[in-house]
C-alpha atoms as one frame of an Amber mdcrd trajectory, in Angstrom:
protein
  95.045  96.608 153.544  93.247  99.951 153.066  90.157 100.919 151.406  88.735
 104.155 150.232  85.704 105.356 148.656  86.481 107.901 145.876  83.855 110.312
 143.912  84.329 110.432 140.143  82.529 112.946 138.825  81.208 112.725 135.410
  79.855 114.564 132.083  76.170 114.185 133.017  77.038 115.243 136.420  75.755
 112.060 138.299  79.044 111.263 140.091  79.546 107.944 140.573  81.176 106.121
 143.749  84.775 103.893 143.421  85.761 101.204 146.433  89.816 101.411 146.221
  91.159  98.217 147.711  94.889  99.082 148.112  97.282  95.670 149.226  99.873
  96.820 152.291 102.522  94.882 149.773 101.543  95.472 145.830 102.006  93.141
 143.291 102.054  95.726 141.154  99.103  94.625 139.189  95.187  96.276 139.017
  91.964  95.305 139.300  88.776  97.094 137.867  85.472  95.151 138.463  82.680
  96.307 135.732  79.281  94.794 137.761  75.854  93.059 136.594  72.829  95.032
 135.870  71.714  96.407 139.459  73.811  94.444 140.799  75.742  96.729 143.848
  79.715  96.886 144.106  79.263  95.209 147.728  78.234  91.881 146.305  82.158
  91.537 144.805  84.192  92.666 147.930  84.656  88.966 148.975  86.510  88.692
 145.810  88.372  91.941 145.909  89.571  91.689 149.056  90.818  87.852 148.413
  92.661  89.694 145.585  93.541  92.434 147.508  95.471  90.229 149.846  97.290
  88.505 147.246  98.726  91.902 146.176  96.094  93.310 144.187  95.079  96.851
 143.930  91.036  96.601 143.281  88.634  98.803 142.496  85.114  98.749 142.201
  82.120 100.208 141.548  78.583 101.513 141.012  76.753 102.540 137.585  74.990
 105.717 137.473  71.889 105.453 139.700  72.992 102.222 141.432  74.198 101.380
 145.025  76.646 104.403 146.380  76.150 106.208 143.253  72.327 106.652 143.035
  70.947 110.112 142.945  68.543 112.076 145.146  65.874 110.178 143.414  66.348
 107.376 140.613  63.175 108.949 138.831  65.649 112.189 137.788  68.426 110.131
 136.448  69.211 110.522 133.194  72.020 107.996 132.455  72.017 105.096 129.939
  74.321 102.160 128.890  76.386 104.481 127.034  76.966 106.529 130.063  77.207
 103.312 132.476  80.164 102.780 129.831  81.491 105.787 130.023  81.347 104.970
 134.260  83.258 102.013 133.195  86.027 103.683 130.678  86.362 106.374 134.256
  87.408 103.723 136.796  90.128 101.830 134.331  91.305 105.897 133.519  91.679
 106.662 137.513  93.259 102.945 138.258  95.449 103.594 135.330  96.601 107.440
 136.758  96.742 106.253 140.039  99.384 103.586 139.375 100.430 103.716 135.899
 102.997 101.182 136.046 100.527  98.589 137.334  99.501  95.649 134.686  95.339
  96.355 134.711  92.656  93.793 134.172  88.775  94.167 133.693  86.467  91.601
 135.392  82.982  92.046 133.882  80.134  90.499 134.417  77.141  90.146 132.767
  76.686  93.402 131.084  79.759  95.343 132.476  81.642  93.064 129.184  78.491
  94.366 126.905  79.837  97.970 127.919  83.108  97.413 126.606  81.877  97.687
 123.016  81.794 101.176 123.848  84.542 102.285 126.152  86.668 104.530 125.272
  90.003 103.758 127.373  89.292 100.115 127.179  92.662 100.110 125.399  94.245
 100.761 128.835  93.478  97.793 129.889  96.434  94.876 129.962  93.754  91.994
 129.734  89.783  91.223 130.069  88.232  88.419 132.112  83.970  88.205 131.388
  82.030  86.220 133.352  78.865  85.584 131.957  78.663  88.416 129.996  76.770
  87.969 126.596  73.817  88.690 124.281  70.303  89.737 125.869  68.521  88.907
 122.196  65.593  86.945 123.554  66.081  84.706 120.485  69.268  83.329 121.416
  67.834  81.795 124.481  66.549  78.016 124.814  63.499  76.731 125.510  61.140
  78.280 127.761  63.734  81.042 128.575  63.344  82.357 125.271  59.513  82.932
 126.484  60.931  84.652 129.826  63.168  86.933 128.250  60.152  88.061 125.357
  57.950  88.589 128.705  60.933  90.692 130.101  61.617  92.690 127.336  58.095
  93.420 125.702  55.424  93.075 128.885  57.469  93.694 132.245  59.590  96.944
 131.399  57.423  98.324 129.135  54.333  98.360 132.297  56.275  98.913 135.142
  58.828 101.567 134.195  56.282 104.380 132.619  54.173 103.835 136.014  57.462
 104.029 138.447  59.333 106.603 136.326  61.868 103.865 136.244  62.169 100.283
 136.261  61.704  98.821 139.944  63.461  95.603 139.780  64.072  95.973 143.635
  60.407  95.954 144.372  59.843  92.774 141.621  62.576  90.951 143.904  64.627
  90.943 140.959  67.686  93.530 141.361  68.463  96.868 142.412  66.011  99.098
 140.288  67.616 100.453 136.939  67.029 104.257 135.602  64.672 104.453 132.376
  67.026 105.743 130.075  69.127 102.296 130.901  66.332  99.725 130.710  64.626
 101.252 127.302  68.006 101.216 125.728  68.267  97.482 126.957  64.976  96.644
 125.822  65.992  97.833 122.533  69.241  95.683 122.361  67.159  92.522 123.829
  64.320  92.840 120.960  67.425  92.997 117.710  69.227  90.343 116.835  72.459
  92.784 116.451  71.979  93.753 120.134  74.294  96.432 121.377  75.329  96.339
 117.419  71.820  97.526 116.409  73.173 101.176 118.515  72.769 103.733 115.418
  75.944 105.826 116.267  79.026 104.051 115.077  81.360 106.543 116.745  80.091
 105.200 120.075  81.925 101.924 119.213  85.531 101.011 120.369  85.649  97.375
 119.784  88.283  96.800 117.562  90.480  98.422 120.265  90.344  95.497 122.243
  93.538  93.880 121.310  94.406  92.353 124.357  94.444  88.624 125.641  90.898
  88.041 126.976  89.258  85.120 129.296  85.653  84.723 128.139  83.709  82.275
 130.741  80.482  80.620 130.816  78.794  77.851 132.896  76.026  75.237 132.302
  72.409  76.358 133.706  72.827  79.418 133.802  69.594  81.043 132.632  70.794
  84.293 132.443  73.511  83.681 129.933  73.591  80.506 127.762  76.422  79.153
 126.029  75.177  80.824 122.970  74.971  83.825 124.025  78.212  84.129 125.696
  79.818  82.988 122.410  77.943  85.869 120.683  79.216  88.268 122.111  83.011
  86.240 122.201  82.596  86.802 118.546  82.143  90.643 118.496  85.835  91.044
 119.445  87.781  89.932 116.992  90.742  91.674 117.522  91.312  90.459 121.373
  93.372  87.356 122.045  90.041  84.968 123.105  90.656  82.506 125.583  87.289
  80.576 125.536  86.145  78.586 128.569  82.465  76.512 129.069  83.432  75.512
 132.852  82.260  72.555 134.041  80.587  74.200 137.250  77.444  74.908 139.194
  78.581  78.907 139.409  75.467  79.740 137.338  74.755  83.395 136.588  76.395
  85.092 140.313  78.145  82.484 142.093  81.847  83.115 140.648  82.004  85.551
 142.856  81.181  83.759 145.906  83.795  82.532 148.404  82.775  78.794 147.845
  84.577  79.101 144.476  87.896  80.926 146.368  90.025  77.360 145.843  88.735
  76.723 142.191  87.618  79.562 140.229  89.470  82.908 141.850  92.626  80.477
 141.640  91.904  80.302 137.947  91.359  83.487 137.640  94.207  84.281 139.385
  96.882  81.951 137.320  95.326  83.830 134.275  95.994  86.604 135.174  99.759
  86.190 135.865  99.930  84.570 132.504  98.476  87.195 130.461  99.526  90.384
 132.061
């Protein structure tokens, strides 16, 4: 197998960076991998290159101001979710131009399904697996989490990001730090009980074109995205084909991605996809 890095350059002009994982014998199927908040494209290319070798061509990615595609200095960076979407709706348009024949799938997780809401080519897209990708409204959450994510929303971004010039979730030991455009826009969503819905523009909002047969997946403990929440944002889509799984699995919040799951979950994933696309 190959892989290449690729520059997309986009409106804002904060280019963002594209890992092409291309199969010596295709399948003829695609790929795109949407990430977690801060969350770098290197922590999936276990799983694209197990998918690569099963015929896959795989692409992913960085956000605007993350990993490969982080700017002279975070503190300039303009971008928010909107534009992290518009990141997103870029990749599925250059995996769809590249081989427009192929069948293409979107993996998400955590937020990279949120973004969907408000991609504009998500239409190109053959089907949609999201793994614990779901509602940030603090209310939604159980127990003391619910006290956590009120903390997170309304004491640590708020105090840290107006000192930093942006929020330093690398230095709190919590994830690769985030611009301030992004996290104020998230702290907005994780304060309404609408979330992403409470977004004043309507025009921004391509939901209803997702029409296409989609795996939503959740798993027990996991603190970052309850049941609940995951079902929330199931919900928003009522036009997609939902396929709705609560797996019975200690994958929490990041492990799906982890080789330990290769013989359980990626072969899941995998039969879906044949399936559905």
């Amino acid at each position: 197998m190959q892989q290449k890095v690729i520059e997309i350059e986009q409106e804002n002009k904060h280019s963002i960076f594209v890992t092409q994982f291309i199969p010596e014998t295709s399948n003829q199927k695609s790929i795109v991998i949407s990430s977690a908040t801060g969350v770098v494209q290197t922590y999936y290319s276990k799983f694209a290159l197990h998918f690569c070798s099963l015929g896959f061509t795989v692409y992913t990615f960085d956000y605007s101001g993350i990993g490969l595609s982080y700017s002279k200095h975070i503190k300039n960076n303009t971008s928010n979710l909107l534009d992290w979407a518009k990141n997103q709706a870029a990749v599925l348009e250059f995996a769809k131009n590249t081989n427009p024949k192929y069948k293409l799938t979107l993996i998400t997780h955590s937020i990279g399904g949120q973004l969907t809401a408000f991609n504009k080519n998500i239409a190109l897209a053959d089907a949609i697996i999201t793994v614990a990708s779901q509602s940030g409204y603090w209310n939604l959450f159980p127990g003391l989490q619910k006290l956590k994510m009120l903390f997170f929303w309304n004491v640590l971004i708020p105090t840290t990001t107006p000192f930093f010039g942006y929020f330093p979730a690398k230095k709190l030991g919590l994830f690769e730090s985030v611009p301030k455009h992004a996290v104020y826009q998230w702290k907005r969503w994780g304060n309404r009980k609408d979330y992403f819905l409470s977004e004043p523009n309507k025009d921004n909002f391509y939901i209803d074109l997702v029409t296409c047969p989609m795996l939503v997946l959740s798993f027990p403990k996991d603190n970052f995205a309850p049941k609940q929440t995951v079902d929330w944002l199931a919900s928003i889509f009522s036009n997609a084909k939902i396929d709705r799984r609560h797996l019975v699995s200690n994958a929490g919040h990041f492990g799906f991605f982890r080789t330990r799951f290769a013989n359980t979950l990626w072969i899941m994933t995998e039969q879906w996809i044949e399936n559905n696309t």
